[in-house]
N, C-alpha and C positions, 0 to 999 in steps of 0.2 A: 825732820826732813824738810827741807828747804822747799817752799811752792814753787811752780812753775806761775811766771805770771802771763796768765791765759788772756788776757787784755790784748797786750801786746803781740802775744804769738799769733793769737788769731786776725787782728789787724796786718800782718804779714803776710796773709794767705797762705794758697796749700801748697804740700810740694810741687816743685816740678824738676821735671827729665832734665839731666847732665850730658849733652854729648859729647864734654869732652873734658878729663881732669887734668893733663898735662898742665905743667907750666904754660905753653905757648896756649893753652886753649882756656887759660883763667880768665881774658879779659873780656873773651864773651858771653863769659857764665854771671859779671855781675849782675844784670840788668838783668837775667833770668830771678835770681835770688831774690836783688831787692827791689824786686817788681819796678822798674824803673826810675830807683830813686837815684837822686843825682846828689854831691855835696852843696852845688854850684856856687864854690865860691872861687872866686879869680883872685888867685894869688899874685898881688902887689904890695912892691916894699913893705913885705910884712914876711915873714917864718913860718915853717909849717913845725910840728915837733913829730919825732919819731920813737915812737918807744920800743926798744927792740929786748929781742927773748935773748937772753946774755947765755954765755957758752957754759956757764954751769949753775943749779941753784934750781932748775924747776925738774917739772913731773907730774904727767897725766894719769888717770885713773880712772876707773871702774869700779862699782860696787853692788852685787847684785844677790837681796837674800834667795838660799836654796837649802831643801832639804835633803841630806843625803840618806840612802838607804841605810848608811852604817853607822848614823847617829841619831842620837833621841832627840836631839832638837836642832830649829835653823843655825844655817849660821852663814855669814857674808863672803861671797867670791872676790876675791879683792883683786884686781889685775893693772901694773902697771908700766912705765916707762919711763927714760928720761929725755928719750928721744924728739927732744918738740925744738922747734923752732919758729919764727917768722917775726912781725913786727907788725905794730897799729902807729896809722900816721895822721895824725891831726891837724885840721886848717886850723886858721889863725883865729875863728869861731868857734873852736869847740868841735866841731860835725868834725865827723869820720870819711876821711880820705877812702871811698869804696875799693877802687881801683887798685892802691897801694897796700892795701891791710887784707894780713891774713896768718892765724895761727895754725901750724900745721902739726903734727903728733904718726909715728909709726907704727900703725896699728900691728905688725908683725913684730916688732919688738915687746911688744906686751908680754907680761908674767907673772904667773901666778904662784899657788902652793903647790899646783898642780900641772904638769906638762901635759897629763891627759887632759883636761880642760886646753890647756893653751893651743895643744894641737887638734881638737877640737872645731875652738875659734875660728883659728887661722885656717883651717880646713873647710868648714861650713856656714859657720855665722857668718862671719867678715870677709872669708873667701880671699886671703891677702896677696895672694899670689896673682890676682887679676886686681885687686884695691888696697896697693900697699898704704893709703894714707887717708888719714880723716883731718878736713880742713874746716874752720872754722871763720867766717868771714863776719868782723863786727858789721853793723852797721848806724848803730847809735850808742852813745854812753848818757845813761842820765843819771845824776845827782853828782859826774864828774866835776872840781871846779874847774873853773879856765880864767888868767890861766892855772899850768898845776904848780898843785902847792910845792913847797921845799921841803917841811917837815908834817910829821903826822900822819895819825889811821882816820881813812877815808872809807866809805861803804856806798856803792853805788852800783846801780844796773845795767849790763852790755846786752844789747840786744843784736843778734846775731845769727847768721846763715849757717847750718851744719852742712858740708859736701862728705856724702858717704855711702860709699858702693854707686857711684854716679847718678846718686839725686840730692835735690837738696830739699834740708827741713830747716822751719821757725826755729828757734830757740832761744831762749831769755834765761840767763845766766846772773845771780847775784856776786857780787866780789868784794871780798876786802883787803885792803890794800894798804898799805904801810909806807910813804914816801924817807929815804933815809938817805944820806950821804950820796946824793948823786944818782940814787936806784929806787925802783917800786918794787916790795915786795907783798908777796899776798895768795889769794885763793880766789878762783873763780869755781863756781858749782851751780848745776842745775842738772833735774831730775825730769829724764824722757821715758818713755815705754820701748819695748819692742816694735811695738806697731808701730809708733809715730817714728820711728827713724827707718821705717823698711827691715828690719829684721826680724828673722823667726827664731822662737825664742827654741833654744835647747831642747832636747829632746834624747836623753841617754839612759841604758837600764839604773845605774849607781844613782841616779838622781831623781828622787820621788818629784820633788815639785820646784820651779821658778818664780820666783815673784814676779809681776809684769813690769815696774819700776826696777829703770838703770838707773844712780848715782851717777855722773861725771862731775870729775874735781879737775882743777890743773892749776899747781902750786906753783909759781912764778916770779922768776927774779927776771926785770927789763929793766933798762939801761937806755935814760933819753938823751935824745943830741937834737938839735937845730940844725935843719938845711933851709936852702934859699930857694 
């Protein structure tokens, strides 16, 4: 299992309150998130790059061990989607465009082996019917090169904002990543608890026990372009 790097997360500080997840109300949640950080860099006669989540090829995910009453031993909730979208936009530095970058995933699209689990979820956990989406805001990439390469598997750390059920948490995600023909493909993953993301963990008679560690994976085909 992949460590969370606690470094970083906690250099982030702690949650805080979302009041507002709309589109129209994302641009004053950065500065909540990344405590006041800014890019600051002033784009002149130079490029930003934008990598964006291309219309087929990825997939978000969950993965949480449980013991069910009807078996003799654990075994992993796997719940997923393909439903993701958004884009990370890069200054001409490297740094993470806060403002413009944001990966988003439909948490009610999610699914499993099981509809009783999914309906569940979407009923009490995630409550998707008032929070249909969990967004994910980078705000640093380290061991990225810049600029990016052309060919080759690259391994590096995004460190980034979770928005989910209107608060946000730290999180530090490992990725790897495969640059090929014009596209990045790859894996991001990092391992949170219930607790640290505001959620309460399950709680059904078929299910003896929960492990406190969630799994989040999201396997990733983007597609960069240059704007001015």
């Amino acid at each position: 299992m992949i460590p969370i790097l606690l470094a970083l997360m906690t250099s982030m500080g702690s949650p805080s309150s979302v009041l507002s997840m709309s589109h129209d109300g994302l641009s004053s949640l950065w500065s909540i998130c990344a405590n006041g950080l800014s890019s600051g860099v002033a784009v002149q006669d130079t490029v930003r790059m934008t990598l964006r989540v291309a219309p087929e090829g990825n997939q978000a995910r969950y993965r949480v061990r449980e013991q069910l009453a009807m078996l003799e031993f654990p075994n992993d909730a796997v719940g997923q989607t393909s439903e993701v979208w958004g884009a990370i936009v890069l200054n001409p530095d490297g740094s993470v465009d806060l403002a413009e970058s944001r990966i988003q995933v439909d948490l009610a699209a999610l699914t499993s082996d099981s509809e009783r689990r999914d309906g569940f979820l979407r009923r009490n956990t995630l409550e998707t019917d008032q929070h249909p989406t969990l967004t994910l805001v980078p705000t640093f990439l380290r061991g990225l090169p810049n600029p990016l390469p052309e060919t080759g598997d690259h391994r590096f750390s995004l460190v980034g904002d979770l928005l989910l059920k209107g608060e946000c948490f730290p999180t530090a995600w490992e990725v790897e990543a495969t640059f090929v023909n014009g596209a990045v493909l790859g894996r991001a993953s990092t391992v949170v608890t219930f607790q640290s993301v505001g959620l309460e963990k399950p709680q059904v008679g078929s299910v003896l026990s929960v492990a406190d560690d969630i799994r989040l994976e999201i396997d990733f085909r983007m597609v960069p372009n240059q704007f001015p």
